[in-house]
C-alpha positions in Angstrom: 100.8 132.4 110.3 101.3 131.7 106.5 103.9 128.9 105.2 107.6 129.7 105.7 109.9 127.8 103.9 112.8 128.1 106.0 111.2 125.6 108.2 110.3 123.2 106.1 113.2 120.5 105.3 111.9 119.1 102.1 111.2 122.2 100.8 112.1 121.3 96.7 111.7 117.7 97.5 109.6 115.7 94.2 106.2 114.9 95.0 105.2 111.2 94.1 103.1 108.7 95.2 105.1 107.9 98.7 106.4 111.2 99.9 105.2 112.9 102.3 101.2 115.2 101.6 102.1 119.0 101.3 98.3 119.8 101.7 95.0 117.4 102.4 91.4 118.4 102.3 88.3 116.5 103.2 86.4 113.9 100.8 82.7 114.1 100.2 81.9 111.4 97.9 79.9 111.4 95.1 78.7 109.5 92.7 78.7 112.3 89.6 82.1 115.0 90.8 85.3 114.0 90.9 87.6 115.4 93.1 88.7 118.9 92.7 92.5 117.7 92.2 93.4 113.9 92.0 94.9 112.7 94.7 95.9 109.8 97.1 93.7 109.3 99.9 93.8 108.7 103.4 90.9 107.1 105.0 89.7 106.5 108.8 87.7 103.5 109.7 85.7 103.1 113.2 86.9 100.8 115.9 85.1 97.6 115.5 83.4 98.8 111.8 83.8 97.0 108.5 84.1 99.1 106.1 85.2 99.1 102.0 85.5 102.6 99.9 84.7 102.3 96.2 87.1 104.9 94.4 87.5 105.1 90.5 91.8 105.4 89.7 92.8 108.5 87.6 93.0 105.8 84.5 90.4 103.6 85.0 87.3 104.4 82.7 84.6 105.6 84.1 82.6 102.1 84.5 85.8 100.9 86.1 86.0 101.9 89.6 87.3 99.5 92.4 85.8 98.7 95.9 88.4 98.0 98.6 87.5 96.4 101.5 89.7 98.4 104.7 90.6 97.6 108.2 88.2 98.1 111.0 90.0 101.1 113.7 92.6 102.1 111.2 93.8 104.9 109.0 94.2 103.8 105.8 96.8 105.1 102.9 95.4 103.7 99.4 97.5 102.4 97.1 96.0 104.8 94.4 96.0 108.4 92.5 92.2 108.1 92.6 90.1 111.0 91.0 86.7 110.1 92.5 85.1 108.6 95.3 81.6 107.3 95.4 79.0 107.6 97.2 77.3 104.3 96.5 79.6 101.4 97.9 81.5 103.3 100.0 80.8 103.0 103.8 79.3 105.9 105.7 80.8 107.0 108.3 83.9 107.0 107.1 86.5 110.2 107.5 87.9 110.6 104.1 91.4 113.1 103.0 93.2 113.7 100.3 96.8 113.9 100.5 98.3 115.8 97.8 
């Protein structure tokens, strides 16, 4: 069944940072791609895991990125338009989305 706007209620609404995802996609990182669109990211830890993700911010340089430790059995919005996610020194295991 395709999209029908009459049932969505924030049809028209602006996207920013802390509305509500219109789409998602799965992550794979990488430590050469980024993502095929920038976007915030949502990210689901194991019970009882400890886990960080190591992301690079749409305006950090590129020998800038950031490793953020997360919460061990949660689901985790970052605080970041992030345009890549790496491979190296980010936890595997880990079920990564966008949300754009």
């Amino acid at each position: 069944m395709p999209y029908d706007p009459r049932k969505d209620p924030w049809q028209g609404v602006s996207v920013s940072p802390v509305s509500l995802g219109r789409s998602g996609a799965p992550v794979s990182p990488s430590d050469t791609e980024d993502l095929p669109r920038y976007a915030r990211l949502l990210v689901f830890v194991p019970a009882g895991a400890t886990a960080s993700v190591r992301l690079l911010p749409i305006a950090n340089e590129d020998d800038a990125p950031l490793t953020l430790p997360l919460p061990a059995g949660q689901a985790s919005v970052l605080p970041f338009l992030v345009r890549r996610v790496f491979s190296t020194g980010t936890t595997a295991g880990l079920t990564i989305h966008t949300i754009d």
